[in-house]
C-alpha positions in Angstrom: 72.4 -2.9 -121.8 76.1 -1.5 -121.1 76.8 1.4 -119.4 77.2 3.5 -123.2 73.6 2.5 -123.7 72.4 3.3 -120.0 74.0 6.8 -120.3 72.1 7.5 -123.2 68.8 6.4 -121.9 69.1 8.2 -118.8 70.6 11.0 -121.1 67.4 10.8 -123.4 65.0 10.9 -120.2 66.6 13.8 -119.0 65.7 16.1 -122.4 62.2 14.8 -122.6 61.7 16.1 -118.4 63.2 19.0 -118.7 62.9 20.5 -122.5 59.8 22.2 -121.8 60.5 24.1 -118.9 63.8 24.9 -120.0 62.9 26.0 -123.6 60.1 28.5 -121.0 63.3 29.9 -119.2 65.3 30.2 -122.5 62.5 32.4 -123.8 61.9 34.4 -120.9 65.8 34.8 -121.2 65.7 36.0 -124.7 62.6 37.1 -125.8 62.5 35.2 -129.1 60.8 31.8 -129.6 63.4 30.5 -132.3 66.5 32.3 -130.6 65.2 30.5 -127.3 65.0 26.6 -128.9 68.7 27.3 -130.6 70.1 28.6 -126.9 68.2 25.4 -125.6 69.8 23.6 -128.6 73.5 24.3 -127.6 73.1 24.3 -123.8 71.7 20.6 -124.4 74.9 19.6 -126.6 76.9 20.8 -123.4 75.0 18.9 -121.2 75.6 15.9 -123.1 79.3 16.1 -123.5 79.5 16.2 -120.0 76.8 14.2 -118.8 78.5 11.4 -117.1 80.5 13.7 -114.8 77.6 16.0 -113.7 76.1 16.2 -110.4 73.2 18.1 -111.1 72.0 18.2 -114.9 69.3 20.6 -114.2 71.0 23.2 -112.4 74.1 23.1 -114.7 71.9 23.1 -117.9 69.9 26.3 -116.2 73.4 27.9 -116.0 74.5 26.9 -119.4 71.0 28.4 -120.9 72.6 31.8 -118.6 76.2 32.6 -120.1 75.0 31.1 -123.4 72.3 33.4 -123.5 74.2 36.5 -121.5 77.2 35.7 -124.4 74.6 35.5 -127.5 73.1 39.3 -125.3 76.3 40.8 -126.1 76.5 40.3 -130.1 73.2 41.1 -130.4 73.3 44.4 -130.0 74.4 45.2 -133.5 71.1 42.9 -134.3 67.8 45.2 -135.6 65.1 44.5 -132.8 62.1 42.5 -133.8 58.7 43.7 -133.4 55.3 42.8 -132.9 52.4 41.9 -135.6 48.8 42.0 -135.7 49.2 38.2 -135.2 48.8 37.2 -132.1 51.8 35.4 -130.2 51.9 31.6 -130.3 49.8 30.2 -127.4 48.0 33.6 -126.7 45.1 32.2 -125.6 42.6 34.3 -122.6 41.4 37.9 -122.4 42.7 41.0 -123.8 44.3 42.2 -120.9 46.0 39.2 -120.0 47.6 39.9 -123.4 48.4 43.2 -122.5 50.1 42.2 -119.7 52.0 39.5 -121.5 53.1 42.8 -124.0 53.8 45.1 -121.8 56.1 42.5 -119.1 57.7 40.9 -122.5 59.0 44.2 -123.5 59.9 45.5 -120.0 61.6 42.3 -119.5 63.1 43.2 -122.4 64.7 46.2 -121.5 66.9 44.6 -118.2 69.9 42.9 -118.2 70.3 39.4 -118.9 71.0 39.1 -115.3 68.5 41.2 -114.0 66.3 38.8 -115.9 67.4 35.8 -115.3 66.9 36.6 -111.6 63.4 37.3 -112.1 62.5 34.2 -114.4 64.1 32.0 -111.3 62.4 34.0 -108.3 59.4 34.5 -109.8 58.4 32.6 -112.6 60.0 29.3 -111.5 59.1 30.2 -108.0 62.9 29.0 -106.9 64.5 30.3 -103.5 66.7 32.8 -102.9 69.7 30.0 -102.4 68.5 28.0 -105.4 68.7 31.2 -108.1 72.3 31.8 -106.7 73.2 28.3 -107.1 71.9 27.5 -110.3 73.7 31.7 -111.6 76.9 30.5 -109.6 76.6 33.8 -107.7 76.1 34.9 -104.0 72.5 35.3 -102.2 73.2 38.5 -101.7 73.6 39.1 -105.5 70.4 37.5 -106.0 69.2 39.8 -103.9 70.3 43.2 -104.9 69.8 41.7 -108.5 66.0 41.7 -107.2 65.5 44.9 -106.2 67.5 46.6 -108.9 65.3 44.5 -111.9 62.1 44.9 -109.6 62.8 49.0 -109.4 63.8 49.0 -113.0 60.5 47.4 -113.7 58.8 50.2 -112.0 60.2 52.7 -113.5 60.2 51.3 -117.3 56.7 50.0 -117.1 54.5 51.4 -114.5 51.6 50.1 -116.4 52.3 46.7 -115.2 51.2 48.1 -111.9 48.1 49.2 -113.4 47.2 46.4 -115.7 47.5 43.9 -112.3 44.7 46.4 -110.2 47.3 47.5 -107.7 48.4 51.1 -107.3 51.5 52.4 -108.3 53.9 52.8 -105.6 55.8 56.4 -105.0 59.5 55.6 -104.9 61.1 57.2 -101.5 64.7 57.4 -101.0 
């Protein structure tokens, strides 16, 4: 096998680990299934143009599927948004509320920056570190961390109903 061939296979192993999971964080990016497989798509292509030369494929693909999907944020604007049928979400399997909650975070996720979101996919969904979301958004800890509580208080305020919908009480903002 030459080293062409072993790039490739190593190359090939890489997309089958990590398409899942990043195809996940590309739609909790966008919001959009199909707009989420295209930005995983492109960052992909990236990653293999300049496979041989990068350290870490997982946290440079993670910050492709970022500016890509901060980039595609910014001409879709103009874009009308897309809304919701009486057919239920692909995968929407459990009890009603659990779908409501799924509704109401999708669309309050929705309404942050790409930033803002991307922070919260990392800290929370993926469950990284502090020091891992800044590496893998290129950005300083402290970033991720006012990032947090600006998204987290923007959260509370555009969708106290999350509160609700999880049993806990709705905290009073002091300042």
């Amino acid at each position: 096998m030459t080293t062409d061939d072993e790039a490739r296979a190593a190359f090939a192993a890489f997309v089958r680990a990590e398409s899942a999971a990043s195809t996940r964080f590309a739609y909790l990016l966008t919001g959009d299934r199909h707009h989420a497989e295209d930005l995983v798509q492109v960052a992909l292509a990236r990653v293999a143009v300049r496979w041989e030369r990068i350290d870490d494929p997982a946290a440079y693909l993670r910050r492709v599927l970022y500016t890509q999907a901060a980039s595609w944020w910014r001409w879709r604007r103009a874009r009308p948004p897309e809304s919701l049928t009486d057919a239920p979400p692909e995968g929407a399997a459990g009890r009603a509320e659990d779908a409501e909650l799924r509704l109401v975070l999708r669309q309050a996720l929705a309404r942050l920056t790409v930033r803002q979101r991307a922070v919260l996919v990392l800290r929370y969904y993926e469950d990284r570190t502090e020091t891992e979301t800044a590496a893998l958004l290129g950005c300083a800890v402290g970033t991720v961390k006012s990032q947090t509580r600006h998204a987290l208080a923007r959260l509370r305020s555009l969708a106290p109903e999350l509160a609700e919908l999880v049993g806990r009480p709705v905290p009073e903002v002091t300042r």
